[in-house]
N, C-alpha and C positions, 0 to 999 in steps of 0.2 A: 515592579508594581503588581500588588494583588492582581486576580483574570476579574475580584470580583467587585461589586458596588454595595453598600450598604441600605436595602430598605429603610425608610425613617419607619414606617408601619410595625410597632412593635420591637423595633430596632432588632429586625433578623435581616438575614442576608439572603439576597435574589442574586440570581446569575445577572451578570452584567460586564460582556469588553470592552476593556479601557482601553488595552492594548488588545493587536490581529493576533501578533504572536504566542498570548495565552487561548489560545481555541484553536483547537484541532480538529472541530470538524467531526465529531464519531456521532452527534446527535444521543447521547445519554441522555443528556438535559430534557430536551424534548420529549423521550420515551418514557423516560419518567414520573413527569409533571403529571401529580392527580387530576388539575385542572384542566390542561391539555392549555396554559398560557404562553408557552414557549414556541416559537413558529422560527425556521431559516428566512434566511434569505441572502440572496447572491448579491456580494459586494463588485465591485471595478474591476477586480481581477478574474473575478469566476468562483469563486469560493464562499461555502455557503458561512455563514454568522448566526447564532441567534441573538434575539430579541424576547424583552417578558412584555406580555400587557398586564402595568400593574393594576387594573383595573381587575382586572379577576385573581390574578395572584395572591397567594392567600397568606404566600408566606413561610411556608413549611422547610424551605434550607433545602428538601432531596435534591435541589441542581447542585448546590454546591456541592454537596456528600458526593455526586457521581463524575464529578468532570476530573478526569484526567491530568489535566497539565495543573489543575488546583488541589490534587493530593499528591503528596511526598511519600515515596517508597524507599526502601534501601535498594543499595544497588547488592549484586551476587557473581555467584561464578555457576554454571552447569555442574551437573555431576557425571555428566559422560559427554565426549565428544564422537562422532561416528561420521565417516564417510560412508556415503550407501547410492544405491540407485535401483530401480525399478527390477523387478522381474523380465520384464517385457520389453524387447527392444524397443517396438512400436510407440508403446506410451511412453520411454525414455524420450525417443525423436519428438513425442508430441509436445515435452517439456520444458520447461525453460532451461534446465540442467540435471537433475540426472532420476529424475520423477518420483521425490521421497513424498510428497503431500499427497499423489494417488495413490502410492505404496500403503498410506494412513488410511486415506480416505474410502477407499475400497473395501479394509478391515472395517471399519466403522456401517457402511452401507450392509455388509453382507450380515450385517447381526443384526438389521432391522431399523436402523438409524437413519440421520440427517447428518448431513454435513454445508455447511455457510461458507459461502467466498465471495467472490468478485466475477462479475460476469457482464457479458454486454448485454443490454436491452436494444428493442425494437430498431432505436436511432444512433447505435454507437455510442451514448454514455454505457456509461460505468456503475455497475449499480451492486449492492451486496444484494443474494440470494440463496436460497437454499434446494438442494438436490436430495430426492430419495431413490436413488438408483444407478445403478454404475454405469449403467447408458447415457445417463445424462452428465456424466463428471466432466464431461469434456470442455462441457461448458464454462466449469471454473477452473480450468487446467491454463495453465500458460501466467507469465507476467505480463500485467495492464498497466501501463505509465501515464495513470491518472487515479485521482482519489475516487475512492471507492464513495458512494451514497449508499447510508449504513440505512437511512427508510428506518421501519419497523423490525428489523432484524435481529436486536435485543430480544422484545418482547417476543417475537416467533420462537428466537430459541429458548425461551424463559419459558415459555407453553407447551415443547417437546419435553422440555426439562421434568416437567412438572405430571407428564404422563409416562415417567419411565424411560424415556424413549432416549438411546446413544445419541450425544449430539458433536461435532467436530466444528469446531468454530475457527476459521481461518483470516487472520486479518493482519492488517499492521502493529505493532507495538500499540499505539494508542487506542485502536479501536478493539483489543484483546482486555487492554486495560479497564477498555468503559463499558466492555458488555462484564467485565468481574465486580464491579463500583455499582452499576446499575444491578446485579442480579441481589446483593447483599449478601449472599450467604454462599458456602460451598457444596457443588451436586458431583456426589461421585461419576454418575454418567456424562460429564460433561471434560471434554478434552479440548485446551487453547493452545493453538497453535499461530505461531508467528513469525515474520522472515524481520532478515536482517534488511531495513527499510534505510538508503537513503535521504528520503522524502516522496512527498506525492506531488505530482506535478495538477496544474490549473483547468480546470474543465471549459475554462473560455479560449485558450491557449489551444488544447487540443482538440475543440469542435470549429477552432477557427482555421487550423490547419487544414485539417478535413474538409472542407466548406470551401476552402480555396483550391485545394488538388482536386476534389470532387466535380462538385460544382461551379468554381470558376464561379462566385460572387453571387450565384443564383440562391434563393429559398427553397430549391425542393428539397423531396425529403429522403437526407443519409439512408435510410431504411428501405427505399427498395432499390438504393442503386448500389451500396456497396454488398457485397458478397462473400468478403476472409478479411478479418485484420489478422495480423500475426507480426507484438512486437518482438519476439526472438525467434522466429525461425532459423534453423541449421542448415540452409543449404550453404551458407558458407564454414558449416563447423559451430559447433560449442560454443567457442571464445568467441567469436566476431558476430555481434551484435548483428541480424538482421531482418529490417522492417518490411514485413507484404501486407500489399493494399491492392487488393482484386474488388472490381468494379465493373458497372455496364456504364457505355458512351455512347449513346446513337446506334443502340442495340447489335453494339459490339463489348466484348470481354477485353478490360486493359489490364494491368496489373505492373502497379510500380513495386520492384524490389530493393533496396539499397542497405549499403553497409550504415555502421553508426558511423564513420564519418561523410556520407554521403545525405544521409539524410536529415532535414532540419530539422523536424521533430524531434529525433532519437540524441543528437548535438545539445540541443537547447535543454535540454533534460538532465543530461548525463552531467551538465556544468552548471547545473543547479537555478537555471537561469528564469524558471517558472514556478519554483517551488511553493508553496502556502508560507507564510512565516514561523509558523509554529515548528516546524522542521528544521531550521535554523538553530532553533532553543530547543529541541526537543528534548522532555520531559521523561522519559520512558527508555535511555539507553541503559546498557548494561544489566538486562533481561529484569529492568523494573515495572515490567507489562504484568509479571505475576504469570505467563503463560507456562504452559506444560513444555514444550517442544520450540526451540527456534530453529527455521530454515536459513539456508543461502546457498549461493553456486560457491564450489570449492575451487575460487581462483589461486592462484599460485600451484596445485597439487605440482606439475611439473617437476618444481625446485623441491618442495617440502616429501611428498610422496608418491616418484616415480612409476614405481609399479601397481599404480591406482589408477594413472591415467586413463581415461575412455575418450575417445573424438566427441562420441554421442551426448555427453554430458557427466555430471557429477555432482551430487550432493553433501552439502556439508549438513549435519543436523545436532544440536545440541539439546542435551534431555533435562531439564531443568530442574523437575519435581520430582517424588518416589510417584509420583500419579503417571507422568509421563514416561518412568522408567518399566516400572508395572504395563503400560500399556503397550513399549514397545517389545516387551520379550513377546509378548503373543506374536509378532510379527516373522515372517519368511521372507528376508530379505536378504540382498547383496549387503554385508556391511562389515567395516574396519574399522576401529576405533584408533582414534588422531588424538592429539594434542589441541584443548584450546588456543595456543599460541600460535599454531599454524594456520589456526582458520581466521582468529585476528589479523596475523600481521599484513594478510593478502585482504578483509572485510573491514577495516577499521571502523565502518558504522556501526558494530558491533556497541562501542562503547561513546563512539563521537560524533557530533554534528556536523553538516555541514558548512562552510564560511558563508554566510548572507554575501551575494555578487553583491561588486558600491556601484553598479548601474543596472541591475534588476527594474528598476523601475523605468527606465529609458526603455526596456522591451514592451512594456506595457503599453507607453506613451505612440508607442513609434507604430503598434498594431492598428490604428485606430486609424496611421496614414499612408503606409505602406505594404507591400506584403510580408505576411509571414516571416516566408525564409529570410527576406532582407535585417526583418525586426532580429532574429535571430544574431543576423550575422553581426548587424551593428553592437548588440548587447554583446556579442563574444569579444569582437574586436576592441569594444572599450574597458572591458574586464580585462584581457591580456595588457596595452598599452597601459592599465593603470598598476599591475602588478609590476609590467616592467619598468616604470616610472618609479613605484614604490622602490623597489628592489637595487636599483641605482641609485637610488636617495639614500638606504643605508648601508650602504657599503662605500658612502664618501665622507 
């Protein structure tokens, strides 16, 4: 089913979901609208929708033109593959894997530029923002396993654009997509870059985690008591997933550490179990974001390429456009060039979706009665028992 609905008004077409799973979430629409008719807002799961008032809506189709999951791209292949990582030990450790997006990011700032990511705000959401200084990169350094809030972030970097100014735009596949859809046209100064995205998980999911470990059921406010999120920290290593949450308790410092299978958070995620829907369908695999640059961790290198190995981390990045290819020869980095094939067969989100969990919706249900982690555990445990049920089903 079309993402859109049909205005009877001159019989043009308004943004309009019929279906959750045509909306991703990147706010084009919104940024767009001459009128400013288009407003979010958060459905049952935590995930924001829009809405037109047709009342002012005038008509003019720009949502359609900019919404992502509602334009068809071809799919491609890169034209270079590279494993790389940081100069820097320090900001390697600070990384999620082997620190190719500061390596970027830092070229870009030092020539007078901006660069866009994902960062926390005040209360621990998740919010897109922008940085002009390498002091401040820190901020959008690391993986956030929650969907970014794109805000005004088009338009800001449409306004850098527009005064010359380097800009490095860092997001997911879809929201790479709909700041290209929303800008119309191509600016040589402008570099998209984007990781190989799973999905994004649920912003009510993961401020209700919080809220429970934190606060223990209370209202106060996440913002002056927690003090470090960090969801891939390496005190256990590169490969093993782990989550720190440093906080004050009765003006004492606590701080939970845990592996990914320790923690429910990082569990519930990792098995798709809070995803947005559109992540399921996603619209944008096989670098049809249009981006310059895609990132990822280079899992597997072990097997594929042994003497690449780092404990500290390791970056996969593939250079998609002659715009991306152009920009990274300027660069002074660690780097070997890999095979596509290798960084697939170890990323399959490269080109594939997720499976939509058949009890995704029981986690939702079960938040509302129980804790968290329990919600978690029941939606894992009914996902496996239904696999293993399937699974015994066709093999009789």
């Amino acid at each position: 089913m079309s993402v859109y609905g049909i205005s009877q008004k001159n019989n043009r077409r308004m943004i309009e979901i019929t279906e959750k799973k045509d909306c991703c979430g990147c706010y084009a629409c919104i940024q767009v609208c001459p009128r400013h008719s288009i407003t979010m807002s958060v459905d049952e799961e935590g995930f924001d929708y829009p809405s037109v008032d047709t009342g002012t809506c005038i008509n003019c189709g720009l949502c359609n033109k900019v919404c992502p999951q509602g334009t068809t791209s071809v799919t491609s292949l890169p034209l270079l593959c590279l494993a790389t990582k940081h100069n820097s030990k320090d900001v390697q450790l600070e990384s999620s894997s082997g620190g190719a997006f500061s390596q970027m990011a830092e070229q870009v700032l030092l020539s007078g530029g901006v660069v866009f990511g994902a960062a926390f705000d005040n209360e621990w959401n998740v919010v897109h923002r922008f940085v002009e200084s390498v002091d401040e990169l820190y901020k959008l350094r690391m993986s956030k396993y929650v969907q970014s809030r794109i805000g005004n972030a088009y338009r800001e970097a449409e306004n850098f654009l527009k005064t010359d100014r380097n800009v490095l735009f860092a997001g997911t596949p879809c929201q790479v997509k709909g700041l290209k859809l929303f800008l119309r046209k191509e600016y040589k100064n402008l570099l998209t870059v984007d990781f190989v995205c799973h999905g994004v998980p649920s912003h009510l999911a993961w401020k209700t985690y919080l809220n429970e470990v934190v606060n223990k059921g209370s209202n106060d406010s996440l913002g002056r008591k927690i003090q470090r999120i960090q969801f891939r920290n390496k005190c256990f290593g590169w490969e093993k997933f782990s989550f720190v949450l440093r906080y004050k308790k009765e003006n004492a410092e606590k701080e939970i550490s845990e592996t990914l299978l320790e923690n429910p958070y990082l569990r519930g995620f990792i098995h798709d179990l809070y995803l947005r829907y559109s992540c399921y369908y996603c619209n944008n695999k096989s670098f049809r974001s249009g981006s310059d640059i895609t990132m990822c961790d280079f899992w597997g290198v072990k097997r594929t390429y042994p003497d690449l190995y780092d404990s500290k981390g390791l970056s996969g990045v593939t250079i998609n456009t002659k715009h991306g290819a152009k920009f990274v020869e300027q660069l002074s980095w660690n780097k070997s060039e890999v095979s596509y094939q290798n960084l697939l067969k170890y990323n399959p989100s490269f080109e594939h979706s997720v499976s939509l969990p058949p009890f995704r919706e029981y986690f939702f249900k079960c938040t509302h009665y129980i804790p968290f982690k329990y919600s978690v555990f029941i939606g894992l445990t009914y996902n496996k028992v239904f696999r293993i049920l399937k699974n015994f089903i066709s093999v009789r």
